[in-house]
PyMOL commands that place a pseudoatom at each C-alpha (Angstrom):
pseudoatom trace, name=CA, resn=UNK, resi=1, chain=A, elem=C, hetatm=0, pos=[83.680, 90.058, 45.788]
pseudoatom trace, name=CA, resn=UNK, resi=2, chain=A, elem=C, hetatm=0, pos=[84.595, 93.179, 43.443]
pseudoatom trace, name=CA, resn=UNK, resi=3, chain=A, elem=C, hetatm=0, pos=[82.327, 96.084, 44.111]
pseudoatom trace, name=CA, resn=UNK, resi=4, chain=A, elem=C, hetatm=0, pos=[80.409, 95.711, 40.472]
pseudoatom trace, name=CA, resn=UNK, resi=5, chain=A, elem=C, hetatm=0, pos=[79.184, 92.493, 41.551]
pseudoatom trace, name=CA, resn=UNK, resi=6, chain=A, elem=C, hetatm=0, pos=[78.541, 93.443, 45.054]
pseudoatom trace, name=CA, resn=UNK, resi=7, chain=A, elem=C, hetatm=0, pos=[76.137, 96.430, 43.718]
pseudoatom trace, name=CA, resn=UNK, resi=8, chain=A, elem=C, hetatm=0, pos=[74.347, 93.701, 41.197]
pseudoatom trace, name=CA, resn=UNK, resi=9, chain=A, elem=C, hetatm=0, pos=[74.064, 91.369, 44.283]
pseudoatom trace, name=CA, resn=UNK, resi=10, chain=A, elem=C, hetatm=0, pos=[72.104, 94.226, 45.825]
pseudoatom trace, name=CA, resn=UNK, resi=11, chain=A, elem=C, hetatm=0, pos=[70.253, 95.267, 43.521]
pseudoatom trace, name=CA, resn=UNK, resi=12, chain=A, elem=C, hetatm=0, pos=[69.231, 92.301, 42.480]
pseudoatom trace, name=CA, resn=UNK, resi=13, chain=A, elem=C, hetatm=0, pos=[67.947, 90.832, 45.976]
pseudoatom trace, name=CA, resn=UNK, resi=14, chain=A, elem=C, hetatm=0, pos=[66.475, 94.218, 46.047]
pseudoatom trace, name=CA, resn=UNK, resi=15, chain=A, elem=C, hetatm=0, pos=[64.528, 93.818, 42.825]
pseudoatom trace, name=CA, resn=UNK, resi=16, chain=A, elem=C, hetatm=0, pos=[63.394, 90.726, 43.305]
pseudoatom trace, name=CA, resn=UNK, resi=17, chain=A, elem=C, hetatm=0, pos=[62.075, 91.345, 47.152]
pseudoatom trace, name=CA, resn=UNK, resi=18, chain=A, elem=C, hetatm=0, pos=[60.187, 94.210, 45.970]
pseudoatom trace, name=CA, resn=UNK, resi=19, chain=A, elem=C, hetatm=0, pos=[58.637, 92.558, 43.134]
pseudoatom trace, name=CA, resn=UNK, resi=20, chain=A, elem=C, hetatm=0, pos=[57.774, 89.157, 45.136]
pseudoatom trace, name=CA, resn=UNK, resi=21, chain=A, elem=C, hetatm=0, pos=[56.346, 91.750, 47.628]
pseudoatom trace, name=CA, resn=UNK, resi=22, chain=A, elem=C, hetatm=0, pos=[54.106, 93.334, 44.389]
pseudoatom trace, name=CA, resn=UNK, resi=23, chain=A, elem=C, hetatm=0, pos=[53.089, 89.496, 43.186]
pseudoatom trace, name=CA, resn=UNK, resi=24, chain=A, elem=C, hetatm=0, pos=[52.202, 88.849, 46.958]
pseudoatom trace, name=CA, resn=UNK, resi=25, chain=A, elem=C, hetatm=0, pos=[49.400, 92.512, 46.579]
pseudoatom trace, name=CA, resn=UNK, resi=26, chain=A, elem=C, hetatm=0, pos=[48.357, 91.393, 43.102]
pseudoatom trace, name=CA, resn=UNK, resi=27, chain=A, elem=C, hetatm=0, pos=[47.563, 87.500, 44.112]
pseudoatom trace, name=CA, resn=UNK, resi=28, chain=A, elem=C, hetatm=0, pos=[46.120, 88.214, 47.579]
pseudoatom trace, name=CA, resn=UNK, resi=29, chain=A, elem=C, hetatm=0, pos=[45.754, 91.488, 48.880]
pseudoatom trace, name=CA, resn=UNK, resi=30, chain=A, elem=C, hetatm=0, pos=[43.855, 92.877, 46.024]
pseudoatom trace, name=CA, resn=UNK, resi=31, chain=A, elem=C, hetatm=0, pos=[41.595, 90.119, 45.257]
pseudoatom trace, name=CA, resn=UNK, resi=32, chain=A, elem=C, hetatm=0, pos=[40.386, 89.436, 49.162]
pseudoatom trace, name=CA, resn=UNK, resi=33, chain=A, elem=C, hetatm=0, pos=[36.374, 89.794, 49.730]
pseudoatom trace, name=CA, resn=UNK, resi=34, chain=A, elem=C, hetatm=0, pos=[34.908, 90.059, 52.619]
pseudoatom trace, name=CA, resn=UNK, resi=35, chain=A, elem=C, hetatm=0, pos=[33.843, 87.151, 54.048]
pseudoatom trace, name=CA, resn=UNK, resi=36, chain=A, elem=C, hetatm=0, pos=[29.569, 87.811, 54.222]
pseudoatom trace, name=CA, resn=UNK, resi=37, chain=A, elem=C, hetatm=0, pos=[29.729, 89.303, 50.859]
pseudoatom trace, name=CA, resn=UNK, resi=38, chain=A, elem=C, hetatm=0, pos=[30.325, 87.810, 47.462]
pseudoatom trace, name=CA, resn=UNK, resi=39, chain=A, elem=C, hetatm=0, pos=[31.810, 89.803, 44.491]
pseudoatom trace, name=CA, resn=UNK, resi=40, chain=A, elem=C, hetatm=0, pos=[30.634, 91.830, 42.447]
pseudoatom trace, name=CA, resn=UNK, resi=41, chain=A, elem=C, hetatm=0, pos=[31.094, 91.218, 38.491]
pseudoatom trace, name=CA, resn=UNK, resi=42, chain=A, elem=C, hetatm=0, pos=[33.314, 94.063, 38.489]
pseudoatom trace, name=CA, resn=UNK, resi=43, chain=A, elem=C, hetatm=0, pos=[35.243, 92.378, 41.346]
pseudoatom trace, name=CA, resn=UNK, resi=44, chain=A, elem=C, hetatm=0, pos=[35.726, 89.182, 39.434]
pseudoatom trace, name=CA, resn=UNK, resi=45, chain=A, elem=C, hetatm=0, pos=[36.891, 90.876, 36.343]
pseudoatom trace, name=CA, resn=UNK, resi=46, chain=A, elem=C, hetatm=0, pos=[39.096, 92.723, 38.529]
pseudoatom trace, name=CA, resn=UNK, resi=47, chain=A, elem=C, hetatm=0, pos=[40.502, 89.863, 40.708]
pseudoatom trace, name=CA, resn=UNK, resi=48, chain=A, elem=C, hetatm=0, pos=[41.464, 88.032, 37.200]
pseudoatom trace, name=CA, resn=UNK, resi=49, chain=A, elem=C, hetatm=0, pos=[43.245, 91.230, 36.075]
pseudoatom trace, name=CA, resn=UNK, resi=50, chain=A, elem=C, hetatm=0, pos=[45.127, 90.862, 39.551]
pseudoatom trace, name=CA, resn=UNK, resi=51, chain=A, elem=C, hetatm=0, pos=[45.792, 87.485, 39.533]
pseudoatom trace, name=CA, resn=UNK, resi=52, chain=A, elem=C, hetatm=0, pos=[46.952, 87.754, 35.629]
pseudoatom trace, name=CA, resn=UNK, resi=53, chain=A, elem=C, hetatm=0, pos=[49.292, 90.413, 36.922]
pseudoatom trace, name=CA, resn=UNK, resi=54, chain=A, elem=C, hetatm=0, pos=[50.737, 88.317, 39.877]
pseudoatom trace, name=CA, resn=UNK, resi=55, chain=A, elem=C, hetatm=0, pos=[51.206, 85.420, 37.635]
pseudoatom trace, name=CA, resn=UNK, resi=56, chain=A, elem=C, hetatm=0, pos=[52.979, 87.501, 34.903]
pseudoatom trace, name=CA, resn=UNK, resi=57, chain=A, elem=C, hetatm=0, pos=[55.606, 89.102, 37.411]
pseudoatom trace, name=CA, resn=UNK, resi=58, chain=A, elem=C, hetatm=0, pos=[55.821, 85.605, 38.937]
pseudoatom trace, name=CA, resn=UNK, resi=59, chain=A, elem=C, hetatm=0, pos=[57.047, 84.189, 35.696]
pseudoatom trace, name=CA, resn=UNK, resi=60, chain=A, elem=C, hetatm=0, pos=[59.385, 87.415, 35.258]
pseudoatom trace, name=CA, resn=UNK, resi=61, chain=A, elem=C, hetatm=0, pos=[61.366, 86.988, 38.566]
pseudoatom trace, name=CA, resn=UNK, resi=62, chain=A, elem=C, hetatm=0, pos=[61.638, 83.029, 37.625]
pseudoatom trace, name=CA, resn=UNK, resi=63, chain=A, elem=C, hetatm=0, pos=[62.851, 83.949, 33.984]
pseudoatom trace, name=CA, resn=UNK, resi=64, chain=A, elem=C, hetatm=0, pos=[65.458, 86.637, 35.196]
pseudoatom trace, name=CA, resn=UNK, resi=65, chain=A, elem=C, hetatm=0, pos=[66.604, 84.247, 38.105]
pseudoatom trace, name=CA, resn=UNK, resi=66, chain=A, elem=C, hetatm=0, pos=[67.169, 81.204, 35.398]
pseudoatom trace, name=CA, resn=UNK, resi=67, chain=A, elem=C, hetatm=0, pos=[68.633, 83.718, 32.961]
pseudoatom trace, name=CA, resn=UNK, resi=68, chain=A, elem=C, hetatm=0, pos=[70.943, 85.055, 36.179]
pseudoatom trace, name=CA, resn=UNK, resi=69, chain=A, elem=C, hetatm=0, pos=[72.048, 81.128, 37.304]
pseudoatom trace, name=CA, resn=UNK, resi=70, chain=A, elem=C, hetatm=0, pos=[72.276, 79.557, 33.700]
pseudoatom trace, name=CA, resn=UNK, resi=71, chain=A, elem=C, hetatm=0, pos=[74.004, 81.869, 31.245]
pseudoatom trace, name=CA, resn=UNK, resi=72, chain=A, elem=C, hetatm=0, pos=[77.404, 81.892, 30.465]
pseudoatom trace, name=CA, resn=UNK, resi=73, chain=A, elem=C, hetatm=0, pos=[78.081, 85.142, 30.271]
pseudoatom trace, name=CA, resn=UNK, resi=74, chain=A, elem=C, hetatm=0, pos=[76.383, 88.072, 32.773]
pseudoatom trace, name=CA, resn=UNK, resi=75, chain=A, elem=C, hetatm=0, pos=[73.476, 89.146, 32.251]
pseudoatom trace, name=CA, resn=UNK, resi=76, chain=A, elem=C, hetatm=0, pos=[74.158, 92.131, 33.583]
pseudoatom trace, name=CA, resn=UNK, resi=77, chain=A, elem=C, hetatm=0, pos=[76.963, 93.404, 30.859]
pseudoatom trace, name=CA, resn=UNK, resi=78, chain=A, elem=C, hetatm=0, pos=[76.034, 93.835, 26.648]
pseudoatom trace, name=CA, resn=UNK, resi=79, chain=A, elem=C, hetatm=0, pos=[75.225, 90.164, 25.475]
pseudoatom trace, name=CA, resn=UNK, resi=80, chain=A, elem=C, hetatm=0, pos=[73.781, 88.440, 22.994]
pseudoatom trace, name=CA, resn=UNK, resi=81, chain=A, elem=C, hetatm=0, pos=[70.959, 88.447, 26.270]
pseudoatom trace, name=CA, resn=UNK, resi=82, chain=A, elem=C, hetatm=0, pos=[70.017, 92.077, 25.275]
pseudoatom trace, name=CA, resn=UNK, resi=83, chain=A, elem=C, hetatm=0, pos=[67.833, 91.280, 22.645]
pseudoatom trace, name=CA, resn=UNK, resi=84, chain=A, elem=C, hetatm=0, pos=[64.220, 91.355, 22.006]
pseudoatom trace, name=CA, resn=UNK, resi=85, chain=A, elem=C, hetatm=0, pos=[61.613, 92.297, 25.016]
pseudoatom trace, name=CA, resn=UNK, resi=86, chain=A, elem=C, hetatm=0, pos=[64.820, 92.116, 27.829]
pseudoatom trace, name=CA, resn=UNK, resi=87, chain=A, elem=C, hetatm=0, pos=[66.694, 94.946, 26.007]
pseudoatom trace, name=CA, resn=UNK, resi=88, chain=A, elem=C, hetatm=0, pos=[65.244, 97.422, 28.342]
pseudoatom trace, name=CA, resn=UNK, resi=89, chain=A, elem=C, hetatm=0, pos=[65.917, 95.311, 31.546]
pseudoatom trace, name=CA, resn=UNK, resi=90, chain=A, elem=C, hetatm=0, pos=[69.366, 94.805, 29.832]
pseudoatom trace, name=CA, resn=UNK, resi=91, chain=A, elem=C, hetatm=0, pos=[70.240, 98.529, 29.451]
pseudoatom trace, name=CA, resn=UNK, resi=92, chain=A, elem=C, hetatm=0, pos=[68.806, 99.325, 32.854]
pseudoatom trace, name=CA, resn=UNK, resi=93, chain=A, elem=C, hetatm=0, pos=[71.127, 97.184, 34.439]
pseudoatom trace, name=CA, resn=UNK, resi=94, chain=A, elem=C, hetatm=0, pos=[74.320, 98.121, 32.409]
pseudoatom trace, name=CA, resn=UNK, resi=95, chain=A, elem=C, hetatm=0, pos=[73.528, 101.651, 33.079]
pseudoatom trace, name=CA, resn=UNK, resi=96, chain=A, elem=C, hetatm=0, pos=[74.186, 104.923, 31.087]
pseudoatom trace, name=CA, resn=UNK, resi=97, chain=A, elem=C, hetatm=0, pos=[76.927, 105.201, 29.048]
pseudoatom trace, name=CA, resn=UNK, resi=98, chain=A, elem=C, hetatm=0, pos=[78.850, 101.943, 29.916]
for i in range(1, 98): cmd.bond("trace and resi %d" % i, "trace and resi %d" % (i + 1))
show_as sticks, trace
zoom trace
């Protein structure tokens, strides 16, 4: 394994543990009650912004995973993939000035 795709190996376990570890806060950490209580209105709203929020980087990890598995050419160097709302992820992951 060269040492470029070791460090993308890395990083992307990395990325992805850290964000599955963010989903896991938005879906269920932050939207617990206490047990004799109900929730508030507030709460509610709240708890759908959470869940929203776990749902979106859910779909995120999945998209970047199939992107990762399926594409013919690597993600992580200038494609065609670097277009549109993923530029940023793109460029982040080629790096300055490569």
């Amino acid at each position: 394994m060269s040492e470029s795709r070791a460090i993308h190996t890395v990083h992307f376990v990395s990325a992805t543990a850290l964000f599955l570890l963010l989903s896991y806060f938005s879906l269920h950490l932050f939207t617990k009650t206490k047990k004799d209580a109900s929730p508030s209105p507030e709460k509610e709203i709240r708890n759908r912004v959470y869940v929203a929020c776990g749902v979106i980087i859910l779909a995120c990890i999945t998209s970047i995973t199939l992107t990762s598995l399926f594409s013919r050419t690597r993600p992580w160097h200038r494609s065609s993939l670097c277009s549109g709302w993923s530029r940023w992820h793109c460029g982040s992951l080629v790096g300055r000035g490569s």
